[in-house]
N, C-alpha and C positions, 0 to 999 in steps of 0.2 A: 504493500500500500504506500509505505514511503519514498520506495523506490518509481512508481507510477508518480504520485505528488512530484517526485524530483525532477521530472521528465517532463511532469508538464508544466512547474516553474521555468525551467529551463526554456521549453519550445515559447513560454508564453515572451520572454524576455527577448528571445532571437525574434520574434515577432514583432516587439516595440522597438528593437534596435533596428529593423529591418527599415518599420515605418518611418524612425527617426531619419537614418541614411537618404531614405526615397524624398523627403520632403527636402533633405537639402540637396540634395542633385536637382529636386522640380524649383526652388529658390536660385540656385546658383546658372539651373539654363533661364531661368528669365529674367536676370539680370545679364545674363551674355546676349538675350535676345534682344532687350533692352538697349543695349551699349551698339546693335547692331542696328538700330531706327537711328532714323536721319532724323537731326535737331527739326522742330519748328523753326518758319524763317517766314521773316517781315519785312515789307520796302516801307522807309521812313523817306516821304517826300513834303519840299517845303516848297510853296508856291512866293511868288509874288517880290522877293528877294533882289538885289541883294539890300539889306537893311542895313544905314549907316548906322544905327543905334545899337543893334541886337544881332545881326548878322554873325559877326566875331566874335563873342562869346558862345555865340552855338559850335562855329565851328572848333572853339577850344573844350567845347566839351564834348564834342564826338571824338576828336583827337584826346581827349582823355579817356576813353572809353572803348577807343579803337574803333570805333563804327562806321561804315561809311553808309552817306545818302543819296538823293536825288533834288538837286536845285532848279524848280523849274524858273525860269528869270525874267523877267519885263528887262528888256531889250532898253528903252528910256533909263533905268537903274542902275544899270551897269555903268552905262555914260561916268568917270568919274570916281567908279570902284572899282576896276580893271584890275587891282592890287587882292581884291576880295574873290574875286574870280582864278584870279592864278592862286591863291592859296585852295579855292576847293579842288582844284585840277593835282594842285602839285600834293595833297592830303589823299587822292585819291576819290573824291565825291565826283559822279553823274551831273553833268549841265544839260539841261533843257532848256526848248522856246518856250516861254508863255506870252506870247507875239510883242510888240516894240510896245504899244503905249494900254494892253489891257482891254482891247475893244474883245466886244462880245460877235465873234465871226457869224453869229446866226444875223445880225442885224444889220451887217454891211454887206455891198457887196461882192463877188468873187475876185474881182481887181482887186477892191480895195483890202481882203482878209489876205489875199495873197501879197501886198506890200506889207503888210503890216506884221507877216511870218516871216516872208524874205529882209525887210528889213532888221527885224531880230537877228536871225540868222547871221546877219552880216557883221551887230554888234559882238554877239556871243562868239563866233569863229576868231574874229582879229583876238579877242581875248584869251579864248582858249589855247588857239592855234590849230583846228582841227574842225572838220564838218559835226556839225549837229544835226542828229538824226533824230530826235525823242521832242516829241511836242504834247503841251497841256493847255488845249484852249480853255481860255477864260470861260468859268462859271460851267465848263463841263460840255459848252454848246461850239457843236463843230457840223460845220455847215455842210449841205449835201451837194456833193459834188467834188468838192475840195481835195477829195483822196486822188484824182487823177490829174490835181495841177501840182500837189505838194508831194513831194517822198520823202514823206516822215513816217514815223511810228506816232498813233495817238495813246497819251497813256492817261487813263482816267485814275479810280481808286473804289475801293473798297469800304474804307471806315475815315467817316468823314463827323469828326466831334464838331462842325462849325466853331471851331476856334476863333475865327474872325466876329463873330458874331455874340458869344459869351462873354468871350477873353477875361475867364478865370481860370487859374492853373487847376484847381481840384475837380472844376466841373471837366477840364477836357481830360484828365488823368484818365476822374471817374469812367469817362465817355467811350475810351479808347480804349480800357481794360475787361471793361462789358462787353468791348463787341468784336476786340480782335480775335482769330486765331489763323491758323498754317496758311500761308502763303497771302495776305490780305497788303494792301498797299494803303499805306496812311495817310491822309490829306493834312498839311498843318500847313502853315506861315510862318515864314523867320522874319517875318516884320510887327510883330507883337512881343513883348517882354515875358505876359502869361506863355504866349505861345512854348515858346524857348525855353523856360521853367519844365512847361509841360515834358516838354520834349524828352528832356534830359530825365525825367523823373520815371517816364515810359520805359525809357531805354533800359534804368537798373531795374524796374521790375520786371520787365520780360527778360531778361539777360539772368535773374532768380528765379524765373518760370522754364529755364531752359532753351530759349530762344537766340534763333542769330538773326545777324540785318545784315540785308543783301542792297546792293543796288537796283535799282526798277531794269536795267538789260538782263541782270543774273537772275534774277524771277522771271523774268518773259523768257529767257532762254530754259528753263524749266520746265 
C-alpha cells in the first residue's frame, strides 16, 4: 500500500513538474514570438511651417528623441528661413509642398493651383536642393483633375486632433492617444507652441507604448 502511495506521489509530482516545464516553454515561445512582431509605427507630420517662433524647438526635440518627420511647408514661409529648412534636411526630416501662399486648390482654378504648387516647389527645391515629390493641399481639398498636371504624391492623414483649432497641449495629447494606432499618419502644426508641446509629449508616450516614427515615404513605401 505504501509502496503504491509512493508511486503515485511520485507520478503525481513528475506530472506538476511536467506542467511547470510546459508553461514555460509556452511563456518563453511567446515572448520569442513576440520579439518576432514588427514594432507599431507612426508618421508625425506638421503642416503649415516653417515657424519663426516654435519651429526650432521642435526640431530640437525630435533630435533629442531621434525621430524623424514630415514638414509639409507654405512655400511664402520658407522665404527667409532657408536656415530652418537645411536643418530639417541635414536632421534627416521629409519636406513637403503645402502650395506657396495656403490657397484652398478646390477654389481656384487649375492655372492658378498649378502656380501656386509649382511655385512652392521652386521655393522648397532651391532650399533643399533636391525635387519634391510629396504634397499636402490645404484643408485636405485637392482639386479634380490636378493629378494629370502635377506628379506629386498626395499625402492626406489619418488622426487629425484639430490642433489649430483647440490649441491646448492636453486636449491634442488626449486626442491623439484615443485615436492612434499601426500605421496612422498625424496631422499637427509646428506653428502653434501647444502644438509642439503636444508633439513632443506624443512622441514619449508612444515610444513607452512600443512604437516607432517613420517618415510619411517609409509608410507609403509599406
Amino acid at each position: 500500500m505504501k509502496k503504491a502511495f509512493f508511486v503515485l506521489l511520485v507520478g503525481v509530482g513528475l506530472f506538476l513538474l511536467a506542467m511547470m516545464l510546459w508553461q514555460q516553454v509556452k511563456e518563453s515561445a511567446a515572448q520569442v514570438s513576440a520579439s518576432l512582431e514588427p514594432a507599431p509605427v507612426v508618421a508625425l507630420t506638421f503642416d503649415d511651417g516653417p515657424s519663426k517662433y516654435w519651429t526650432e524647438g521642435l526640431l530640437d526635440g525630435l533630435k533629442a528623441r531621434d525621430v524623424k518627420a514630415t514638414f509639409f511647408l507654405i512655400g511664402a514661409n520658407v522665404e527667409g528661413r532657408e536656415e530652418l529648412v537645411e536643418r530639417m534636411v541635414e536632421e534627416g526630416h521629409l519636406i513637403g509642398n503645402h502650395t506657396y501662399s495656403h490657397v484652398q486648390l478646390t477654389t481656384v482654378s487649375s492655372a492658378e493651383a498649378c502656380r501656386e504648387i509649382d511655385q512652392a516647389n521652386e521655393v522648397l527645391s532651391e532650399a533643399v536642393g533636391e525635387v519634391i515629390h510629396y504634397i499636402r493641399p490645404p484643408f485636405g481639398s485637392w482639386q479634380e483633375g490636378l493629378d494629370s498636371l502635377v506628379d506629386m504624391q498626395v499625402v492626406l492623414w489619418t488622426v487629425d486632433p484639430q490642433d489649430w483649432k483647440v490649441q491646448n497641449t492636453e486636449i491634442i495629447v488626449e486626442k491623439v492617444l484615443r485615436q492612434v494606432k499601426d500605421g496612422d499618419i498625424i496631422l499637427l502644426h509646428d506653428v502653434y507652441r501647444e502644438s509642439v508641446e503636444a508633439a513632443l509629449q506624443i512622441i514619449d508616450e508612444l515610444k513607452a507604448r512600443g512604437y516607432e516614427f517613420v517618415r510619411v515615404d517609409e509608410l507609403l513605401l509599406d
